[in-house]
Backbone as XML, in Angstrom:
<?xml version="1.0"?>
<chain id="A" units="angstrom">
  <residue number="1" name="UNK">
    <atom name="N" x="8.641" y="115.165" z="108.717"/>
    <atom name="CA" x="9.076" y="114.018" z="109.487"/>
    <atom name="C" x="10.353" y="114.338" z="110.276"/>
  </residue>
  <residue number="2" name="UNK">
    <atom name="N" x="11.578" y="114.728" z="109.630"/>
    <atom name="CA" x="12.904" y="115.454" z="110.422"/>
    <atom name="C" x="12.366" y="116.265" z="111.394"/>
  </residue>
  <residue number="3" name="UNK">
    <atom name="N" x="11.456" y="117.072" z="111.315"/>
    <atom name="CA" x="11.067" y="118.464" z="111.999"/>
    <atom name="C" x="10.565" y="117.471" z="113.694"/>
  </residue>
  <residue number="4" name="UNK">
    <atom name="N" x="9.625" y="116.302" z="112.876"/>
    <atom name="CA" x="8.975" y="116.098" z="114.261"/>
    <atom name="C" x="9.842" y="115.361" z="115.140"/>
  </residue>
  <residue number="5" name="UNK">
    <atom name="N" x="11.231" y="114.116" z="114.527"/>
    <atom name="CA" x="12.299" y="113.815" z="115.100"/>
    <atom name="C" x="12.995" y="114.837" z="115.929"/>
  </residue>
  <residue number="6" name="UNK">
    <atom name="N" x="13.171" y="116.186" z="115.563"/>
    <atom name="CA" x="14.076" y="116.811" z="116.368"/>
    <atom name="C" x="13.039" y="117.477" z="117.312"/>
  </residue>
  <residue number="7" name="UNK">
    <atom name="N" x="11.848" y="117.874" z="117.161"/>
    <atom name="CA" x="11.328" y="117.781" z="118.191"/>
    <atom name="C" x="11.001" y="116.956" z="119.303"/>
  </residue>
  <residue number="8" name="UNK">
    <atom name="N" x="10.851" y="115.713" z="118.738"/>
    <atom name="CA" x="10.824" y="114.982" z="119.926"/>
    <atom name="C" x="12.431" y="114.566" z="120.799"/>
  </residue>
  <residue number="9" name="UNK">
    <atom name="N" x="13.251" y="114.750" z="119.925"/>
    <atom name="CA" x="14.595" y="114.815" z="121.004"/>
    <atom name="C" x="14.721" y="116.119" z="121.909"/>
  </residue>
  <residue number="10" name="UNK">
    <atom name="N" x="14.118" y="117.236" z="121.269"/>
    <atom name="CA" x="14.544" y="118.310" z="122.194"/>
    <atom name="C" x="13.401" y="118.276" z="123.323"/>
  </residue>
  <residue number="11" name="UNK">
    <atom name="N" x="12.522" y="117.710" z="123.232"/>
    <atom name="CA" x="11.366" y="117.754" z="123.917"/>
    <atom name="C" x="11.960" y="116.424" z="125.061"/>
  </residue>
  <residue number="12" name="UNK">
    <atom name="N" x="12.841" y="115.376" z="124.651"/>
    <atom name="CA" x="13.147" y="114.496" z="125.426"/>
    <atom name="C" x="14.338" y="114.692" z="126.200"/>
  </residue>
  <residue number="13" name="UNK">
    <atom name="N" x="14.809" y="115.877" z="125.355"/>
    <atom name="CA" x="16.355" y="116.067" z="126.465"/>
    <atom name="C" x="16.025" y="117.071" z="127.447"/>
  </residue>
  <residue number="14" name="UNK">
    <atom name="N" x="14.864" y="118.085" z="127.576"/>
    <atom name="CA" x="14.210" y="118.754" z="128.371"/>
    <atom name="C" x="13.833" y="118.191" z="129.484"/>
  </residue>
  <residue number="15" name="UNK">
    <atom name="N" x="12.948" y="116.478" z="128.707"/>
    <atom name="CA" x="12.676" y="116.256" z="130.397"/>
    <atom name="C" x="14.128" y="115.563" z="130.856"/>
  </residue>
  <residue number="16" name="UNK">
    <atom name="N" x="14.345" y="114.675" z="130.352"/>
    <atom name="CA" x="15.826" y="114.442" z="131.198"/>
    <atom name="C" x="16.341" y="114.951" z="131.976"/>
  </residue>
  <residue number="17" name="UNK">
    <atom name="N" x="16.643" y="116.199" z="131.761"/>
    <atom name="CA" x="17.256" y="116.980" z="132.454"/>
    <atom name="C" x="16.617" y="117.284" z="133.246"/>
  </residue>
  <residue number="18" name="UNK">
    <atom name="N" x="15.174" y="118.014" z="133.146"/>
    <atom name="CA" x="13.985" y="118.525" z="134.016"/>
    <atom name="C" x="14.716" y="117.042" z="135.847"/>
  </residue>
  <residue number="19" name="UNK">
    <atom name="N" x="14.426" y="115.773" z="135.059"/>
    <atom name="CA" x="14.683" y="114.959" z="136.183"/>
    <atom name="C" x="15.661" y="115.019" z="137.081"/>
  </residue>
  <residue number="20" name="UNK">
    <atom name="N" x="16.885" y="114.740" z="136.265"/>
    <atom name="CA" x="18.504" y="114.943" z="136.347"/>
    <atom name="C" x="18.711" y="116.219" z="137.468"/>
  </residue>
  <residue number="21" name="UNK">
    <atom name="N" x="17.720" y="117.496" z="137.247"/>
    <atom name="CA" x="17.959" y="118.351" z="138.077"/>
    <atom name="C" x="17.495" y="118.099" z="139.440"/>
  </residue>
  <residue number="22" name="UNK">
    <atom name="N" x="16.389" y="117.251" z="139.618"/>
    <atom name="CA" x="15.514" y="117.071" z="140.562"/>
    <atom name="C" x="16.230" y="115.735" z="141.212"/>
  </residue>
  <residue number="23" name="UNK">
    <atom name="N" x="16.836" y="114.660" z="140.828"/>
    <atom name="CA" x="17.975" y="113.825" z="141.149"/>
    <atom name="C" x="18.715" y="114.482" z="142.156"/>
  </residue>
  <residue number="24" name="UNK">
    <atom name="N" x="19.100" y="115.893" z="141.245"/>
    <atom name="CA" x="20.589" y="116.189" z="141.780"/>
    <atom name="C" x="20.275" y="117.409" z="143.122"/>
  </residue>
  <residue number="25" name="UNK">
    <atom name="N" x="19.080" y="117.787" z="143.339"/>
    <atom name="CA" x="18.511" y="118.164" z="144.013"/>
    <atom name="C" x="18.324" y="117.813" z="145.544"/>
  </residue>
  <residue number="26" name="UNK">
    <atom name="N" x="18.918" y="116.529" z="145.281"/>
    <atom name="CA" x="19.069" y="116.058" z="147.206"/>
    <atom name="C" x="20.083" y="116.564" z="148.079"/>
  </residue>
  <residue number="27" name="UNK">
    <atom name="N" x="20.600" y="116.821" z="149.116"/>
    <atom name="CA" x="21.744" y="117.012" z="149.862"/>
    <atom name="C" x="22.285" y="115.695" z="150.604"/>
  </residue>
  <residue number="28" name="UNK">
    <atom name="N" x="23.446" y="116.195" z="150.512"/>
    <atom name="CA" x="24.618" y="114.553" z="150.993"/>
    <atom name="C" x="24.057" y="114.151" z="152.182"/>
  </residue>
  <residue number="29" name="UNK">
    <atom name="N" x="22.906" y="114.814" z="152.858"/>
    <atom name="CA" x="22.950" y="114.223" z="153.940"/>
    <atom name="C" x="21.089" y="114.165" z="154.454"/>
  </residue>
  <residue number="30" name="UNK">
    <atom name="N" x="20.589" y="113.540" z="153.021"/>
    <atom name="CA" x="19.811" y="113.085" z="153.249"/>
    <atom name="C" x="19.112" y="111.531" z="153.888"/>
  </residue>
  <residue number="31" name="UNK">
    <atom name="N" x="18.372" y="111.379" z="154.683"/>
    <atom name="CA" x="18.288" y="110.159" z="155.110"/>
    <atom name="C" x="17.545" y="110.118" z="156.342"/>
  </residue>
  <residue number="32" name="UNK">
    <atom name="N" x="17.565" y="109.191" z="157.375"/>
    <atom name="CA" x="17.271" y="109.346" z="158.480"/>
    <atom name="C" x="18.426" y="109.300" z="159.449"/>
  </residue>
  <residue number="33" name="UNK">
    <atom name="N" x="17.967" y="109.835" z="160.580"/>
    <atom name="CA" x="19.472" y="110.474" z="161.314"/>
    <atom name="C" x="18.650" y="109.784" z="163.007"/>
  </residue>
  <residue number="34" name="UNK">
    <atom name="N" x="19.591" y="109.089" z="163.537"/>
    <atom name="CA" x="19.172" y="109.305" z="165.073"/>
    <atom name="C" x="19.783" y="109.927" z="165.550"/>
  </residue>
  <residue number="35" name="UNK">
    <atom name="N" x="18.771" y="110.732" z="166.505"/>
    <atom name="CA" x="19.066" y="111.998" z="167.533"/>
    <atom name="C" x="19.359" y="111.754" z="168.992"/>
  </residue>
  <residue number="36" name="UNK">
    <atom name="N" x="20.147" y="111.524" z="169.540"/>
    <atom name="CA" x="20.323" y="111.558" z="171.217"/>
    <atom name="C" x="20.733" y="113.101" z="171.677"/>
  </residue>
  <residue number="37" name="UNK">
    <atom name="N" x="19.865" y="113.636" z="172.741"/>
    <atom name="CA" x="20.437" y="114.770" z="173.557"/>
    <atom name="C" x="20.526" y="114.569" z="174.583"/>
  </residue>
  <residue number="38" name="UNK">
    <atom name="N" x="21.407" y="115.233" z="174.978"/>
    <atom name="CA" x="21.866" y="114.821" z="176.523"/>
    <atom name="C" x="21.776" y="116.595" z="177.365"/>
  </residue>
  <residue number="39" name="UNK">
    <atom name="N" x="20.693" y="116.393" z="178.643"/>
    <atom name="CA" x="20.819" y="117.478" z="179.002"/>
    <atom name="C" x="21.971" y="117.691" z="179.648"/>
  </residue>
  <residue number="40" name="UNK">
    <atom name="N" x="22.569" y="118.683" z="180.082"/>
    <atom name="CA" x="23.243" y="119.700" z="181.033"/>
    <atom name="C" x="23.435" y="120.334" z="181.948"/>
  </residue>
  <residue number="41" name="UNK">
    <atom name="N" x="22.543" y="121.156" z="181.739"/>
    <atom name="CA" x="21.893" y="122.434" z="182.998"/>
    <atom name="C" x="20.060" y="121.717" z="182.865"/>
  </residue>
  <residue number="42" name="UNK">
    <atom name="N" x="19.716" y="122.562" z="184.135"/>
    <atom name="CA" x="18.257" y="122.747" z="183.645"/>
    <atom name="C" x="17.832" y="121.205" z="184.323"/>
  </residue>
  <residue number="43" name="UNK">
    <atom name="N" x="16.030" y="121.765" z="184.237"/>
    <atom name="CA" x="14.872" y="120.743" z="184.635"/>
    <atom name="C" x="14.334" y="119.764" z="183.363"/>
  </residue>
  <residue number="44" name="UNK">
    <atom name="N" x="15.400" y="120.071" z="181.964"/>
    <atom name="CA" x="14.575" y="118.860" z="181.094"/>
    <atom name="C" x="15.166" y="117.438" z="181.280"/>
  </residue>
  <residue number="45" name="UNK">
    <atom name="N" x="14.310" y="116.260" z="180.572"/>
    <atom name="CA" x="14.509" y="115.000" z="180.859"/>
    <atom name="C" x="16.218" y="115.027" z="180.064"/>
  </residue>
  <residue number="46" name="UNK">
    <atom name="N" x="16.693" y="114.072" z="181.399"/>
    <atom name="CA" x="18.404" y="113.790" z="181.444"/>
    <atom name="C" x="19.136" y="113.026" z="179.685"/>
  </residue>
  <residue number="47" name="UNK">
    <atom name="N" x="17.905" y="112.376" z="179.279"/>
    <atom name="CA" x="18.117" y="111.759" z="177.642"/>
    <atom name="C" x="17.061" y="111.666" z="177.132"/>
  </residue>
  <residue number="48" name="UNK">
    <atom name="N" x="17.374" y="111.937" z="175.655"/>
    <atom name="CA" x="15.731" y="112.007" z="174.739"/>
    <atom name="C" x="16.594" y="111.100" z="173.757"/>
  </residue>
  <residue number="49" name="UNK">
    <atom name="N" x="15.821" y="110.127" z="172.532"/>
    <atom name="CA" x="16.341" y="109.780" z="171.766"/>
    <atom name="C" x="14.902" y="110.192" z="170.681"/>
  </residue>
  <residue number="50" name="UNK">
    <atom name="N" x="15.393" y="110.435" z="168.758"/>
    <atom name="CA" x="14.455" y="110.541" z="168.011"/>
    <atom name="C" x="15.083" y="109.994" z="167.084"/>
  </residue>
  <residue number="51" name="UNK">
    <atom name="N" x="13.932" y="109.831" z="166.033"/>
    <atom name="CA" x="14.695" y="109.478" z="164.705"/>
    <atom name="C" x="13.781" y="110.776" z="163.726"/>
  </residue>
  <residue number="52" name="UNK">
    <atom name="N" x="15.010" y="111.479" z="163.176"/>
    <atom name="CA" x="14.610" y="112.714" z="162.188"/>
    <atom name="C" x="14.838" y="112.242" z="160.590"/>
  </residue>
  <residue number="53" name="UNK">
    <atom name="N" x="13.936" y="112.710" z="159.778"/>
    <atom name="CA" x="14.492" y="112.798" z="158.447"/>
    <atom name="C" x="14.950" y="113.882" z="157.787"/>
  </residue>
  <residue number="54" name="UNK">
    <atom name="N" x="15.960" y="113.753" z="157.092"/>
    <atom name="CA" x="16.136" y="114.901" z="156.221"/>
    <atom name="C" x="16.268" y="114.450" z="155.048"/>
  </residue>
  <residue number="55" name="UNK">
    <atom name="N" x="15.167" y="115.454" z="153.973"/>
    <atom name="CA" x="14.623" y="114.808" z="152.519"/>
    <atom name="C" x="14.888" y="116.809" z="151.953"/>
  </residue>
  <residue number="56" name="UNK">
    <atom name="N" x="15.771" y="116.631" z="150.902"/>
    <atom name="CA" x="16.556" y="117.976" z="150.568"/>
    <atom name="C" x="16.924" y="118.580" z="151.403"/>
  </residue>
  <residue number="57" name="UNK">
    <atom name="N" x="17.148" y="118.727" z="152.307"/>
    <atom name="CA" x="17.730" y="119.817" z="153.505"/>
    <atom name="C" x="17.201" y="119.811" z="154.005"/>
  </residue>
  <residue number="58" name="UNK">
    <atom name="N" x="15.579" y="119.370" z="154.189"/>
    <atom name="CA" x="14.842" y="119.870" z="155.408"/>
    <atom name="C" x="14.491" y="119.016" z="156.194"/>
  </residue>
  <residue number="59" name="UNK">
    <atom name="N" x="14.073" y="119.186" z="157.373"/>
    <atom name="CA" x="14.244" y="118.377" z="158.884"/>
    <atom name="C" x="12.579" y="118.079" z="159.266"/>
  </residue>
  <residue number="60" name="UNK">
    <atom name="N" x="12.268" y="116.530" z="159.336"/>
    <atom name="CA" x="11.149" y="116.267" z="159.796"/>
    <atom name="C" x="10.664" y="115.411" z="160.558"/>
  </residue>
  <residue number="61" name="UNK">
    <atom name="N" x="10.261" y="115.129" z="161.487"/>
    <atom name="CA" x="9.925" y="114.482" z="162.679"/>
    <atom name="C" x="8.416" y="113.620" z="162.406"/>
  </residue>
  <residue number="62" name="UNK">
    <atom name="N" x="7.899" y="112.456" z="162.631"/>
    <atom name="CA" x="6.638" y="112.296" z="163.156"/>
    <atom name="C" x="6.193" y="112.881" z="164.145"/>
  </residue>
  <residue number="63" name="UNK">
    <atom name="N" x="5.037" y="112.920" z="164.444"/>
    <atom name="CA" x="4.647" y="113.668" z="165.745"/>
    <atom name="C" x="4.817" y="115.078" z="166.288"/>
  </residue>
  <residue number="64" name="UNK">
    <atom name="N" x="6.414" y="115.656" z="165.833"/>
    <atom name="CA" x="7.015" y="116.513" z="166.070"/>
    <atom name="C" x="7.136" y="118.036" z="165.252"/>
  </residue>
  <residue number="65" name="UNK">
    <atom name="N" x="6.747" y="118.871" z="166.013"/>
    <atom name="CA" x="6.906" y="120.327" z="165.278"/>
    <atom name="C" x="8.256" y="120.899" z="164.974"/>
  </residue>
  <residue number="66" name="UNK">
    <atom name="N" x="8.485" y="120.210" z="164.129"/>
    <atom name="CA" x="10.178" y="120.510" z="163.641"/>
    <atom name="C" x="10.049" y="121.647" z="162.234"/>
  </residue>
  <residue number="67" name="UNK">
    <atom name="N" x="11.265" y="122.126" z="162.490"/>
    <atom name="CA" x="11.320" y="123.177" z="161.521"/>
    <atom name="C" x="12.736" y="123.036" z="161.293"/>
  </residue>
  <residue number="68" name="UNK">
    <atom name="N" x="13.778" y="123.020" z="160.479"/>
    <atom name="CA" x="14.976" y="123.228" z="160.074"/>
    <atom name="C" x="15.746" y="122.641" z="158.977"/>
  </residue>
  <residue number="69" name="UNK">
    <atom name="N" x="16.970" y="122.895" z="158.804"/>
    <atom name="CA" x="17.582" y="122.403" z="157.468"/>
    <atom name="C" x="18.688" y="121.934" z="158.076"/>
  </residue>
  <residue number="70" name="UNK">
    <atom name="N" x="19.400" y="121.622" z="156.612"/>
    <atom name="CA" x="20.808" y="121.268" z="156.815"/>
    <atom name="C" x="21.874" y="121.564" z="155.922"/>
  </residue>
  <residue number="71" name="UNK">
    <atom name="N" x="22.470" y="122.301" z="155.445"/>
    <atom name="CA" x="23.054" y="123.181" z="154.392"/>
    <atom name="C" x="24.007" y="121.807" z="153.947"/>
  </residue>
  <residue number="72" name="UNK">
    <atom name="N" x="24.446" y="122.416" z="152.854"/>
    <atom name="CA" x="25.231" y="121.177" z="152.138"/>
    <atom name="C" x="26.502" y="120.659" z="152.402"/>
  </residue>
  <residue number="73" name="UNK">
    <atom name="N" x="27.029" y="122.060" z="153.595"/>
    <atom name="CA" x="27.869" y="121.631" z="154.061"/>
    <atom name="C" x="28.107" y="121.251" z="155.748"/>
  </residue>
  <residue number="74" name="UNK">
    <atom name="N" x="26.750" y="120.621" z="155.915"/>
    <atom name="CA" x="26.185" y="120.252" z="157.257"/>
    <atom name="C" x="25.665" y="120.888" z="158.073"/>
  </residue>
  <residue number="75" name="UNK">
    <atom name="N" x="25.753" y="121.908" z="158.064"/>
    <atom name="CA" x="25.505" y="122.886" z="158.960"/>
    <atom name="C" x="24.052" y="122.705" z="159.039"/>
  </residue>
  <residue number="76" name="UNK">
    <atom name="N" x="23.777" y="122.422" z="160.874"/>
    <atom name="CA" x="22.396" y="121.920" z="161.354"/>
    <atom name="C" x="21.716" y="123.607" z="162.136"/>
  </residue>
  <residue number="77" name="UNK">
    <atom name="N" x="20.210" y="123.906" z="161.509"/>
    <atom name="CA" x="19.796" y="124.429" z="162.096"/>
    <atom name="C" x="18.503" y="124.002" z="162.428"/>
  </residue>
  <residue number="78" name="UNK">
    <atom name="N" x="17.969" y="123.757" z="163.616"/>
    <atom name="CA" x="16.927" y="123.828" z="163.948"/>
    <atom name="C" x="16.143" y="123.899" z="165.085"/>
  </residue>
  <residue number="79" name="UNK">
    <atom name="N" x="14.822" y="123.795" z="165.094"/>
    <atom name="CA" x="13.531" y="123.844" z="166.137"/>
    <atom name="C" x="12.941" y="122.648" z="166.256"/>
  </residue>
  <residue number="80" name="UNK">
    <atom name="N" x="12.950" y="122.206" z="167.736"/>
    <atom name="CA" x="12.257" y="120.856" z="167.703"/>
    <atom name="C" x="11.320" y="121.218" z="168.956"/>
  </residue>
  <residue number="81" name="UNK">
    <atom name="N" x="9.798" y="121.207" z="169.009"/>
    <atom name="CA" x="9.223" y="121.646" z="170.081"/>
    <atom name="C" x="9.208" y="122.340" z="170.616"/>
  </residue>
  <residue number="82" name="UNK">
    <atom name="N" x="10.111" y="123.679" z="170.203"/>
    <atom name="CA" x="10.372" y="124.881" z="171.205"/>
    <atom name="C" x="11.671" y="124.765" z="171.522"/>
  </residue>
  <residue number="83" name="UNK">
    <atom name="N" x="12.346" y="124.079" z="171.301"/>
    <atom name="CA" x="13.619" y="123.605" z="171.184"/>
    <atom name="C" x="14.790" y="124.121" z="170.120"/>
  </residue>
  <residue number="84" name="UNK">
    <atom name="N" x="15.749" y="124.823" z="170.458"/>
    <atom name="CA" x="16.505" y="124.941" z="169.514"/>
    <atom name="C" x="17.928" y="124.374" z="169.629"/>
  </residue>
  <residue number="85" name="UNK">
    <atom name="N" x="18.186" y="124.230" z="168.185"/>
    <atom name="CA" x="20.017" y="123.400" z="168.227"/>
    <atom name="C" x="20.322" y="123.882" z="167.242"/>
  </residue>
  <residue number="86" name="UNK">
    <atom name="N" x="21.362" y="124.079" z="166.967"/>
    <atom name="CA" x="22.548" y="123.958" z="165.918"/>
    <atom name="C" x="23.806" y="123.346" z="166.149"/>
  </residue>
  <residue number="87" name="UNK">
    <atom name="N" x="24.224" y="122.934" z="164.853"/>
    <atom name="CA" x="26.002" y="122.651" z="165.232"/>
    <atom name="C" x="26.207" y="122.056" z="163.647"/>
  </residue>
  <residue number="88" name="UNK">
    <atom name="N" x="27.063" y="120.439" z="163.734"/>
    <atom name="CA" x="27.466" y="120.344" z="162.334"/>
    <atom name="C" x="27.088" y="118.450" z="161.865"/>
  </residue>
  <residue number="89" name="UNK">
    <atom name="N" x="26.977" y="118.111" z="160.978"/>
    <atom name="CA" x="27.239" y="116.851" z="160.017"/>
    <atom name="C" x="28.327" y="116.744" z="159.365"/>
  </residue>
  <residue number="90" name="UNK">
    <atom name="N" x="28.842" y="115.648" z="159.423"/>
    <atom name="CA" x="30.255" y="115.051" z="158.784"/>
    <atom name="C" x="29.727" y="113.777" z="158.272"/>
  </residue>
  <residue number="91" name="UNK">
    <atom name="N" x="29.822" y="113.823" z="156.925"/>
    <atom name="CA" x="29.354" y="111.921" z="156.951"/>
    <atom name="C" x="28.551" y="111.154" z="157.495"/>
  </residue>
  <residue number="92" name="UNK">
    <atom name="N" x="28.466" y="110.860" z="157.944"/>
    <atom name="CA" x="27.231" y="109.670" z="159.093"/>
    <atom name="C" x="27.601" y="110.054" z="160.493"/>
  </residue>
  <residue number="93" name="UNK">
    <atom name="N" x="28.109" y="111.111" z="160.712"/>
    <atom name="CA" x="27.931" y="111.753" z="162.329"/>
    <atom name="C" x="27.897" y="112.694" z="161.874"/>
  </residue>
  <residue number="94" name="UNK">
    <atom name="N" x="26.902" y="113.751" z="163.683"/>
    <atom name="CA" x="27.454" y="114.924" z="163.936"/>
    <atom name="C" x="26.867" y="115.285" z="165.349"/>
  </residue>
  <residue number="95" name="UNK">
    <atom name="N" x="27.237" y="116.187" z="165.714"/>
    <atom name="CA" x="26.775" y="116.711" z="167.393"/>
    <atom name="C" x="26.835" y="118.640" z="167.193"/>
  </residue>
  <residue number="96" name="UNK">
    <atom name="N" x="26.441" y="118.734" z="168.145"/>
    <atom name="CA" x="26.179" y="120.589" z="168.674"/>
    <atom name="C" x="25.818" y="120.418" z="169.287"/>
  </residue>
  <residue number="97" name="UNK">
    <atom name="N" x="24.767" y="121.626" z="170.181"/>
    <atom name="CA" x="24.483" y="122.084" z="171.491"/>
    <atom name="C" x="22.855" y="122.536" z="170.842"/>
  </residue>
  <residue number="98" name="UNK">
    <atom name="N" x="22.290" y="122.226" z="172.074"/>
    <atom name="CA" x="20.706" y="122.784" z="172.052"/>
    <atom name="C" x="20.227" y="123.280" z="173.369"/>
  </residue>
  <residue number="99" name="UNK">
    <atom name="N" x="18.672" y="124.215" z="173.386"/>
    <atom name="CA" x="18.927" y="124.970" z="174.791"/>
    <atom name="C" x="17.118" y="124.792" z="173.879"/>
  </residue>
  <residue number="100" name="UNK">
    <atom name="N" x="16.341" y="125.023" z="175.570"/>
    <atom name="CA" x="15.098" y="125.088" z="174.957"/>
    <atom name="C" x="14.797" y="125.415" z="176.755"/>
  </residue>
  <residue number="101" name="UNK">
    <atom name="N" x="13.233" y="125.067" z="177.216"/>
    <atom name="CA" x="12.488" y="124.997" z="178.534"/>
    <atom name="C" x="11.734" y="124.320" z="179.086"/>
  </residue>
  <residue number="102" name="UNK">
    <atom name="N" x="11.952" y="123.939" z="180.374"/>
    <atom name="CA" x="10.821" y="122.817" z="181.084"/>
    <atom name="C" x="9.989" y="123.512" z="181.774"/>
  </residue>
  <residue number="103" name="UNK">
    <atom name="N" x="8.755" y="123.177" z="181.701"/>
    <atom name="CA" x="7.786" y="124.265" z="182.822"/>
    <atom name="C" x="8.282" y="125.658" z="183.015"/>
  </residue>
  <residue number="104" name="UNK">
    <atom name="N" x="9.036" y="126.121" z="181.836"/>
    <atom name="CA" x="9.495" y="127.267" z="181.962"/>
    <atom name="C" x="10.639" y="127.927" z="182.496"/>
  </residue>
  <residue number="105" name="UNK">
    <atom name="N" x="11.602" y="126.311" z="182.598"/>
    <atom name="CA" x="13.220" y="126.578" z="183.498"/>
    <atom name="C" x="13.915" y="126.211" z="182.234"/>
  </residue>
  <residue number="106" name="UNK">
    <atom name="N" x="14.525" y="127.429" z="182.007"/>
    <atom name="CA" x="16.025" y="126.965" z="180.452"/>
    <atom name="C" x="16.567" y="125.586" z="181.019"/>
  </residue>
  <residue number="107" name="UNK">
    <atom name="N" x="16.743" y="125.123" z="180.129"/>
    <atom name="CA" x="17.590" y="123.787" z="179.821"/>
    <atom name="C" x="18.880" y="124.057" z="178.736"/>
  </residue>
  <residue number="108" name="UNK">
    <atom name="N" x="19.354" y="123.427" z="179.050"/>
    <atom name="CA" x="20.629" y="123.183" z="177.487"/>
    <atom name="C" x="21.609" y="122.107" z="177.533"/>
  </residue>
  <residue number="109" name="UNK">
    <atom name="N" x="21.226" y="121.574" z="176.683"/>
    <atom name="CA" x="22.962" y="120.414" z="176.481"/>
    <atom name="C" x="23.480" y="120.427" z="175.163"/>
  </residue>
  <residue number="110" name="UNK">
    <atom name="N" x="24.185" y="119.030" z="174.879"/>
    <atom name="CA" x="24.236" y="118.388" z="173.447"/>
    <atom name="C" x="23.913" y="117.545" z="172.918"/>
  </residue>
  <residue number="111" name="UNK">
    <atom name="N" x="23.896" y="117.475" z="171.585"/>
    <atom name="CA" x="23.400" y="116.227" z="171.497"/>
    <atom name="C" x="24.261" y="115.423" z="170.066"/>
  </residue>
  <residue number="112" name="UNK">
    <atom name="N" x="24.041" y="114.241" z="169.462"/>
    <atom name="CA" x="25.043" y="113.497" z="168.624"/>
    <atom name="C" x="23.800" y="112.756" z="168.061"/>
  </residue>
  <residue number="113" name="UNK">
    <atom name="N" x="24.613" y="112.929" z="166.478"/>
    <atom name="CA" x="23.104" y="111.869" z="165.121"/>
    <atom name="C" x="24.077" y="111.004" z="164.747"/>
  </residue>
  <residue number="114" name="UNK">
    <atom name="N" x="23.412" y="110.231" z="164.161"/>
    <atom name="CA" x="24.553" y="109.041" z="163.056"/>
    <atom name="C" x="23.498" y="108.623" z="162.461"/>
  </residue>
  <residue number="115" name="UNK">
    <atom name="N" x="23.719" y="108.705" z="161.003"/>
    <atom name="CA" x="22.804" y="108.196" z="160.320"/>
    <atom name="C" x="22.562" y="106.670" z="160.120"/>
  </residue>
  <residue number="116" name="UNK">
    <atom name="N" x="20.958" y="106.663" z="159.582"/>
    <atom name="CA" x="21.060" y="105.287" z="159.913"/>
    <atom name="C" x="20.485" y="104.624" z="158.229"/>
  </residue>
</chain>
């Protein structure tokens, strides 16, 4: 009877934790983020607006062929359509620079998120 008590605590503090790890497993800057870019140079459209998620670090779009993360200490990398950006997150903002192509003419601006 003792034997099967301490098994079932060690068997219960396993999963706990198992969870606890998977809890703690999110990054500070998970959520949904709106995206405004603003072009620069170049033939792409003058403003785009999106709304991205990031669920553990990684970056996902409806519709959209997104690929990227977001390190824990903000640091934005990614691909949106052929599109690339990086720069940074602070809290519920951040901005960088992105460069991608229209009909095959480079583009580049910046752009600014705030979470929502």
């Amino acid at each position: 009877m003792r034997f099967g008590r301490i098994a079932a605590f060690c068997a219960a503090s396993v999963f706990a934790g198992t969870l606890a790890a998977s809890a703690f497993a999110q990054t500070p800057y998970d959520g949904n983020w709106q995206v405004t870019i603003v072009t620069k140079s170049g033939s792409c459209e003058p403003t785009a607006s999106s709304m991205l998620t990031v669920s553990d670090g990684k970056i996902t779009a409806p519709g959209a062929n997104v690929s990227g993360t977001i390190g824990r200490e903000g640091l934005v990398k990614v691909s949106i359509n052929g599109a690339y950006a990086n720069g940074q997150l602070s809290g519920n903002a951040g901005s960088g620079k992105w460069n991608g192509a229209s009909g095959g003419i480079p583009c580049s601006g910046r752009w600014e998120a705030s979470r929502q």
